[in-house]
C-alpha positions as CSV (number, residue, x, y, z in Angstrom):
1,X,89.7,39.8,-95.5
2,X,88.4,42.6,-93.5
3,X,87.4,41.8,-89.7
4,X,84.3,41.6,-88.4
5,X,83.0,44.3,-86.8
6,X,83.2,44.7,-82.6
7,X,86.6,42.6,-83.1
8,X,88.5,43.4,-80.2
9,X,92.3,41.8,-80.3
10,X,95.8,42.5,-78.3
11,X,99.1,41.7,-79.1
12,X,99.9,39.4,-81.3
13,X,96.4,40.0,-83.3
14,X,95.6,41.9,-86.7
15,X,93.0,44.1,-87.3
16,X,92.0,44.2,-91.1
17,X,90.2,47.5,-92.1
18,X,87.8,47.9,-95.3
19,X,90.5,49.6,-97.3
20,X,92.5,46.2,-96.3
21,X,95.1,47.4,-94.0
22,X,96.4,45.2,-91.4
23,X,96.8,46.6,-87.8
24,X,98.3,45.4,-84.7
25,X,100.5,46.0,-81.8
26,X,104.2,45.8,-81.4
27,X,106.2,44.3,-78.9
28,X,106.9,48.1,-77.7
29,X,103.8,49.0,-77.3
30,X,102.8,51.1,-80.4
31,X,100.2,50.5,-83.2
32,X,101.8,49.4,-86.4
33,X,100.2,50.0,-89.9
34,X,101.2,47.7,-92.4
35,X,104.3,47.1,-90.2
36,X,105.1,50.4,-90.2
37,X,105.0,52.1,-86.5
38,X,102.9,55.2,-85.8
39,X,105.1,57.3,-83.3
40,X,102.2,58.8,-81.8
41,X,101.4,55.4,-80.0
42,X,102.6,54.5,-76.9
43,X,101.7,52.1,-74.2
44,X,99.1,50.7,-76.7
45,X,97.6,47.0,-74.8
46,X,94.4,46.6,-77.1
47,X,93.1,47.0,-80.6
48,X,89.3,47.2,-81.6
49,X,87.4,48.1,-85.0
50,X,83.9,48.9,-84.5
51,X,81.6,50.4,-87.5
52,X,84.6,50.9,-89.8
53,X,86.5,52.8,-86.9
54,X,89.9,51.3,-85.7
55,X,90.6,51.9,-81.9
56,X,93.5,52.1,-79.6
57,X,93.9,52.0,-75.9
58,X,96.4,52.6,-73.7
59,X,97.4,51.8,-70.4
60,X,95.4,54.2,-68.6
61,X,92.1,52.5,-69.9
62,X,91.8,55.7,-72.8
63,X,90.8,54.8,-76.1
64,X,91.6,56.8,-79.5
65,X,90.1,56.3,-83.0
66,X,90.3,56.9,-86.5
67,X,89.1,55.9,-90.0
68,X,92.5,55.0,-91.9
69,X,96.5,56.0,-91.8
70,X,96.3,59.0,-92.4
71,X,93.7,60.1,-90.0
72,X,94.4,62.2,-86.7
73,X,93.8,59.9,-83.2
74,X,90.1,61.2,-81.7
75,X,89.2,62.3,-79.3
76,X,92.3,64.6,-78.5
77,X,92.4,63.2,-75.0
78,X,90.8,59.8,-75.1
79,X,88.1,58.4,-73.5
80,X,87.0,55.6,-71.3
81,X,84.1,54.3,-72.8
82,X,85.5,51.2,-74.2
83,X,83.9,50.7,-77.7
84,X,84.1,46.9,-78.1
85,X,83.9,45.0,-75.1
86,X,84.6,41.2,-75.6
87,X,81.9,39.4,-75.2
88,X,82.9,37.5,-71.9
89,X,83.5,40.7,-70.2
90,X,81.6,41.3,-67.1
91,X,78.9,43.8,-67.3
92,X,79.7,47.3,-65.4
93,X,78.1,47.1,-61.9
94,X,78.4,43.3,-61.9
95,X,79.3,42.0,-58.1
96,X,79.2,38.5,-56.7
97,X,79.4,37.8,-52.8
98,X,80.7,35.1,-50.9
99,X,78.5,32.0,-51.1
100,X,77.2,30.2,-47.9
101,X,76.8,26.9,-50.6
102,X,80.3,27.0,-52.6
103,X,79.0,26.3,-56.5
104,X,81.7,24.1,-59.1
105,X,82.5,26.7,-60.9
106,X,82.5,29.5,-58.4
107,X,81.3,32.5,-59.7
108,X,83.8,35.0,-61.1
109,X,84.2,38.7,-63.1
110,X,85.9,39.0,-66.4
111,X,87.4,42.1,-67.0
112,X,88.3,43.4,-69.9
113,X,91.6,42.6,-70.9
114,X,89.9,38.6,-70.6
115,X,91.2,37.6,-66.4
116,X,89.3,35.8,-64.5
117,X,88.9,37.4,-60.8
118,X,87.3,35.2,-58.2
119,X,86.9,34.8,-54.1
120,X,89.2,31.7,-52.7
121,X,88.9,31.4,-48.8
122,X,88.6,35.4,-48.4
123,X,91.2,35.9,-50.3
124,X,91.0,37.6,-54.3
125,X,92.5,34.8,-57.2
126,X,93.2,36.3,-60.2
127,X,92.9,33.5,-63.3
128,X,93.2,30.9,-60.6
129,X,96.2,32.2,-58.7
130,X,95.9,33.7,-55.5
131,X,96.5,37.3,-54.7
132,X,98.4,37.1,-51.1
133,X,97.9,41.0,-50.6
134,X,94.4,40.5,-50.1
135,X,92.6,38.8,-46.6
136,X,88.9,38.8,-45.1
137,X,87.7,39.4,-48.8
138,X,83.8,39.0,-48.7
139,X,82.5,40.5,-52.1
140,X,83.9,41.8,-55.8
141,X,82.6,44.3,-57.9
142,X,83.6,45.1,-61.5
143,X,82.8,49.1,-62.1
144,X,84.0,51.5,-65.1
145,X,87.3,49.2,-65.9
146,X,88.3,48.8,-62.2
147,X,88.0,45.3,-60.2
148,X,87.0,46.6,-56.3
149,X,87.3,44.2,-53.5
150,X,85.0,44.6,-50.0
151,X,86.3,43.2,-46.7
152,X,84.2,42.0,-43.8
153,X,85.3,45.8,-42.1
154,X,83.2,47.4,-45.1
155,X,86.2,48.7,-46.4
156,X,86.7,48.8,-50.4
157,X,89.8,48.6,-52.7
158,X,90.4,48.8,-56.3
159,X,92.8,48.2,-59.2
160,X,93.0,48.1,-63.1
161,X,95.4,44.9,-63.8
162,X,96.4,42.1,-62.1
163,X,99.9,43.4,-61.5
164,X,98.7,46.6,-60.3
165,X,98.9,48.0,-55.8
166,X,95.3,48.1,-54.7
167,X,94.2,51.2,-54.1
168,X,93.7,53.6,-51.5
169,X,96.4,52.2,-49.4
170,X,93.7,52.2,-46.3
171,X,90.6,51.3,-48.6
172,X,87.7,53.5,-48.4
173,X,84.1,52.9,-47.2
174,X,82.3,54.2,-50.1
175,X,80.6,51.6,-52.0
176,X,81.4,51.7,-55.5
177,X,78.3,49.7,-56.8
178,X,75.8,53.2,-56.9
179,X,72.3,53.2,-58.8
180,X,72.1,49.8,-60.1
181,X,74.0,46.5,-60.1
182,X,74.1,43.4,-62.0
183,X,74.3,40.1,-59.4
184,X,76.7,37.9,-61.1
185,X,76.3,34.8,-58.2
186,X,74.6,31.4,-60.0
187,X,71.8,29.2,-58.9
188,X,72.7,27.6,-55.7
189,X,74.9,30.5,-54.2
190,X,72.6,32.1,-51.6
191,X,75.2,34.8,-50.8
192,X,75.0,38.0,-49.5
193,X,76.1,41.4,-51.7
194,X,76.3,45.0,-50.4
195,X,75.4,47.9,-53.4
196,X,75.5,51.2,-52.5
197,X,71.8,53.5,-53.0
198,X,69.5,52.0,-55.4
199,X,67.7,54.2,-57.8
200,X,66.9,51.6,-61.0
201,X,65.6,48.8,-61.2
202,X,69.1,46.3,-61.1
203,X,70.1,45.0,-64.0
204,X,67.0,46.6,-65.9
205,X,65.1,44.5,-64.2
206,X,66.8,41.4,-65.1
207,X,66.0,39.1,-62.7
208,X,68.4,37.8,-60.1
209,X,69.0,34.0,-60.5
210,X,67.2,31.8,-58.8
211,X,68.5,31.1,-55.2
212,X,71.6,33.3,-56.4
213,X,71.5,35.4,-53.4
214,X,69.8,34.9,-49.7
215,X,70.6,39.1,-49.0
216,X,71.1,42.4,-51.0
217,X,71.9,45.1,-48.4
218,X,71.9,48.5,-49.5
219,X,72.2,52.3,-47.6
220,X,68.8,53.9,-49.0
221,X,66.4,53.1,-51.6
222,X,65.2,56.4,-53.3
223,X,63.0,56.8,-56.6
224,X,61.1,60.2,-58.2
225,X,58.8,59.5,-60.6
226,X,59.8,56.1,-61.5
227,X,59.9,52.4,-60.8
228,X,62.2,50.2,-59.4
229,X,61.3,46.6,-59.5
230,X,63.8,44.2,-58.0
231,X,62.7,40.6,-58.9
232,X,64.3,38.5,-55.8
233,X,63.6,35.0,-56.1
234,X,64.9,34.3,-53.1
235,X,66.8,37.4,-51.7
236,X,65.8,39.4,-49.2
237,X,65.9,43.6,-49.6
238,X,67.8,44.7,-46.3
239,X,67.7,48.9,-46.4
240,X,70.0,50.1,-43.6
241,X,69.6,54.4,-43.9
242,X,66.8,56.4,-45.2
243,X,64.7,55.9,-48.4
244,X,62.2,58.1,-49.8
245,X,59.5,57.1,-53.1
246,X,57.8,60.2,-54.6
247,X,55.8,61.6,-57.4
248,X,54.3,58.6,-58.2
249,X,57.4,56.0,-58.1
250,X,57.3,52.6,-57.0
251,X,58.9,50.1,-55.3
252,X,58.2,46.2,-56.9
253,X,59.5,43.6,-55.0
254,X,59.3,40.3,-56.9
255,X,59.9,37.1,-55.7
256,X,58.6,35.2,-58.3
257,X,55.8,34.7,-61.4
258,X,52.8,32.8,-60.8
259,X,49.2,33.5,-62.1
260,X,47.0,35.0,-61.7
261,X,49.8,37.6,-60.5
262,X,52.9,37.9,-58.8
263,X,54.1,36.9,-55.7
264,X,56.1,40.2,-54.0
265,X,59.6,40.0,-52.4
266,X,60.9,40.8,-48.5
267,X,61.7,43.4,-47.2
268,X,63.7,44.3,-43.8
269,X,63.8,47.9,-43.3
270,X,65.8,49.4,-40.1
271,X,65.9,53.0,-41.8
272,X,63.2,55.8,-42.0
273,X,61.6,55.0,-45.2
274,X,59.2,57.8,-46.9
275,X,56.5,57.0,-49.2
276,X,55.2,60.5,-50.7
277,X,52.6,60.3,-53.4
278,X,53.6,56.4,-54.2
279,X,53.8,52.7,-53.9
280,X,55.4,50.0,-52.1
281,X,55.1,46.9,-52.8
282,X,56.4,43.7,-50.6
283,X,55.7,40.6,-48.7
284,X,57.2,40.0,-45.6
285,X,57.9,43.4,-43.5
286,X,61.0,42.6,-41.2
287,X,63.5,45.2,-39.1
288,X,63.4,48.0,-36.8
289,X,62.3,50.8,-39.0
290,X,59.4,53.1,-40.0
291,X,57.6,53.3,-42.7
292,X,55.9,57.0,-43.4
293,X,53.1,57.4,-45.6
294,X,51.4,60.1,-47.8
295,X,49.2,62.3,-50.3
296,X,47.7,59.0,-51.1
297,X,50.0,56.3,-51.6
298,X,49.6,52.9,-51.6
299,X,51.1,50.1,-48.8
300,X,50.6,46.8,-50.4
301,X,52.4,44.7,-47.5
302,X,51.3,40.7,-47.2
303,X,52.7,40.4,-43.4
304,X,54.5,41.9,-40.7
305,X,56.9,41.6,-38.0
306,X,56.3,43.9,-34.8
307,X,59.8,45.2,-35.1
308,X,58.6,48.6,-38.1
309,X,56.3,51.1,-37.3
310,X,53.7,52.4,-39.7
311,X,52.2,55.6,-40.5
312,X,49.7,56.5,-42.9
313,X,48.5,60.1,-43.8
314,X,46.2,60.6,-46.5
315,X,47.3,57.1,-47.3
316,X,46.0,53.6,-47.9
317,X,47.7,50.2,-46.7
318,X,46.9,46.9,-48.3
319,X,47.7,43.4,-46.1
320,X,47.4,40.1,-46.8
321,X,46.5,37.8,-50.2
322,X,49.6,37.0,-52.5
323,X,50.6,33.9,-52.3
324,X,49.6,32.7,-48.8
325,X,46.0,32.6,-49.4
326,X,43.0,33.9,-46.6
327,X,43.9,33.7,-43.2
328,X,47.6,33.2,-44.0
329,X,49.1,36.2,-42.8
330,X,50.2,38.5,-39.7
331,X,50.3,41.7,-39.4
332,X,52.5,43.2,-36.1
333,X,53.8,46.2,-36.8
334,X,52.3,49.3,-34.7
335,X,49.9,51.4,-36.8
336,X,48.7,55.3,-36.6
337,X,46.5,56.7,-39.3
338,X,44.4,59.7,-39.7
339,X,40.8,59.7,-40.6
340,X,41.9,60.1,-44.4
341,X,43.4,56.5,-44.5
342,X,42.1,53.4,-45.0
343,X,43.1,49.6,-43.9
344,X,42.5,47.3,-46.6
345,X,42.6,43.1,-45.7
346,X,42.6,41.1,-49.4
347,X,41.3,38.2,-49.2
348,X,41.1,37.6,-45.5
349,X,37.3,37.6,-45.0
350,X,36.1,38.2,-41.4
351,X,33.0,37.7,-39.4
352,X,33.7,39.3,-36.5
353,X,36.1,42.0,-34.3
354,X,38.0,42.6,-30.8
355,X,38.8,45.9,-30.1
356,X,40.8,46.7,-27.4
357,X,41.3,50.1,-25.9
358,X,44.0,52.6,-24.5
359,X,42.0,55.6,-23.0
360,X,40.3,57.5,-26.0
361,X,42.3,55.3,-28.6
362,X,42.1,52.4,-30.3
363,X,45.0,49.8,-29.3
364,X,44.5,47.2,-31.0
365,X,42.3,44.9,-33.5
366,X,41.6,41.6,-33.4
367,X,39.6,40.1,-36.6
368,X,38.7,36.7,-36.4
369,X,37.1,34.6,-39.4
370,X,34.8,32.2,-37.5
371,X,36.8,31.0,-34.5
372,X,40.0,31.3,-36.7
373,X,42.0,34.7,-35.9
374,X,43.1,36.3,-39.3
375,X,44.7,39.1,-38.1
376,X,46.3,41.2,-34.9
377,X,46.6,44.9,-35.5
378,X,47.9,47.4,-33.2
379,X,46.4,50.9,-34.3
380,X,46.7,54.0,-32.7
381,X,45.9,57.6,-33.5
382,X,42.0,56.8,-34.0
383,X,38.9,56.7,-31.8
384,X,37.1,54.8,-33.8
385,X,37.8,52.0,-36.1
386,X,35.3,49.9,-38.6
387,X,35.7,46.6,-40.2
388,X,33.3,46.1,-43.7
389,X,33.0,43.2,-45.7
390,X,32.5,44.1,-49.2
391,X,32.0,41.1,-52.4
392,X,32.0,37.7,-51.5
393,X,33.5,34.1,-51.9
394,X,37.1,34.4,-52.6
395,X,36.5,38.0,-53.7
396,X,35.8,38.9,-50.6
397,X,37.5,41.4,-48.4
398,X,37.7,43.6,-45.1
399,X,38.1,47.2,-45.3
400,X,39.0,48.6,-42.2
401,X,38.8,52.5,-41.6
402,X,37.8,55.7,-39.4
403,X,34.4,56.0,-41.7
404,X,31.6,53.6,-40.0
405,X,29.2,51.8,-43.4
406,X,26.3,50.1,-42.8
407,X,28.1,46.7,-43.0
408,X,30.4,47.1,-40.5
409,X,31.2,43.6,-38.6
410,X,30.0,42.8,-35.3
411,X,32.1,43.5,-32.1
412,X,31.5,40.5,-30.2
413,X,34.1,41.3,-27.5
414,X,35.4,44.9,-26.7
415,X,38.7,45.2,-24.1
416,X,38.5,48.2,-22.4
């Protein structure tokens, strides 16, 4: 009976083809043919038959096909891209970090030859069994065939099988995770994963599992032209180095569904992050950074530590409403902004302003909703700065910006 197609066998197995011939692997290592041994095989570890093609691969991770017997092996050299993948193999770019709230089962890789890699006590276990090489081991990442570990030093090794050295002898610094990733932690972990820079959204835009991970730390976020929407849960974005949006690309940071839309995702940014010409999109603004905006692009932050420092040119920054409602929200982070950019409050209605000065300049803004203060802004750059209420009810909203309107609230108290 021929095999399904996408079987993927080693030794031991058959591989029946359409014409009915019977394929598997010898004890030497070569593909045999109705028991009769091809002797241009060698070092053959897996068979696979995919859309009427039968496939070797070696131990160098290179895979050869053909259509019957008599066929030549193609491609001439091989190639990596492994054609059926069992179905329990990890997906490239999966990693899973150490977990602050150790799950039964702890989460694991499958490569593709079927092991079982985990992290026991900082140290890699391979189908169970510890590897004593290994020490200090804080994540795993599964990339292009190879199984990398990371240490708490930042420093990254690989290897192909079990039984092979790790490799480079001193490990190496660059992350091997690059573009996207695929967070293989379960519910309940809350761990903490380094990638390298993000440019798509990870895992398509899967999202992570709830409460899979508390951090995802990466170098740089950067994006031309296109969206990257990371749906959280519970994580928190931590960008380390320099990030730059443009053309028109986004940044979505999801932390979860609820109608009538959703509620955005943290972010901690200690780099120099560039918004050109596009949108960012997060909750809570954490870290020591600076975000830079321009040619009309969009801030849509809900609160604010004082630790980043914003600038908007040409540019337009959005605070407050999400999930936390009018009047829940701070916003701390030192502002400048020309006369072309605007200060939107959603849903944070205000009756009234402080304005406090610093010679010529605005300092700081103080709205207040009643008696109750709704936001602290500290904006410089400007000499004059107006607060309008525009709709009403829970529609309603304060636009603050360098143009005065006839509805501009009342400054009941002005610091000099």
């Amino acid at each position: 009976m021929q095999s399904a197609n996408n079987t993927f066998i080693g030794p031991d197995q058959s591989i029946t083809d359409a014409q009915g011939n019977v394929w598997t692997i010898t004890a030497g290592g070569q593909v045999a043919v109705n028991g009769v041994v091809d002797p241009t095989t060698a070092n053959v570890t897996h068979l696979a038959y995919a859309n009427g093609l039968v496939w070797q691969e070696n131990t160098q991770d290179l895979w050869w096909s053909k259509t019957s017997p008599a066929a030549p092996w193609s491609p001439p050299y091989g190639t990596p891209t492994i054609p059926v993948p069992p179905e329990t193999v990890s997906l490239n770019d999966t990693v899973i970090g150490v977990s602050t709230n150790p799950p039964s089962p702890a989460p694991s890789i499958t490569d593709k030859n079927g092991n079982t890699w985990t992290i026991v006590n900082g140290q890699v276990a391979v189908n169970g069994t510890i590897d004593p090489t290994t020490a200090n081991v804080i994540e795993l990442a599964y990339v292009n065939g190879k199984l990398w570990q990371e240490n708490t030093q930042g420093l990254w090794w690989s290897k192909s099988a079990p039984a092979d050295a790790w490799y480079p002898p001193y490990g190496t610094s660059k992350n091997p995770v690059t573009g996207s990733f695929h967070p293989g932690n379960v519910a309940g972990n809350f761990a903490i994963i380094n990638v390298g820079w993000l440019t798509v959204s990870p895992g398509g835009g899967v999202a992570v599992q709830p409460q899979s991970t508390s951090e995802i730390v990466t170098p740089g976020v950067r994006a031309d032209g296109t969206t990257i929407t990371m749906i959280t849960e519970t994580a928190k974005l931590v960008v380390d180095g320099s990030s730059r949006l443009s053309n028109g690309a986004t940044l979505d940071l999801i932390g979860a569904y609820r109608t009538p839309f959703p509620v955005q995702g943290p972010l901690e940014n200690n780099g120099v992050m560039t918004v050109d010409d596009s949108t960012l999109e997060v909750s809570v603004l954490s870290g020591t950074g600076t975000i830079k905006a321009f040619n009309g692009s969009t801030l849509d932050i809900q609160s604010s530590g004082g630790g980043n420092t914003i600038q908007l040119h040409s540019s337009n920054l959005f605070i407050g409403e999400q999930a936390f409602g009018p009047g829940g929200m701070t916003f701390l982070a030192p502002i400048t902004m020309d006369r072309a950019s605007t200060i939107t409050l959603n849903e944070t209605p205000a009756t009234s302003e402080v304005v406090k000065h610093a010679g010529a300049s605005i300092s700081e803004v103080f709205l207040y909703n009643g008696t109750t203060e709704v936001a602290d802004l500290k904006v410089s750059g400007v000499a004059h700065l107006y607060a309008s209420e525009s709709g009403s009810g829970a529609s309603a909203m304060t636009i603050l910006s360098t143009t005065h309107t006839s509805n501009s609230l009342p400054i009941v108290s002005h610091v000099g």
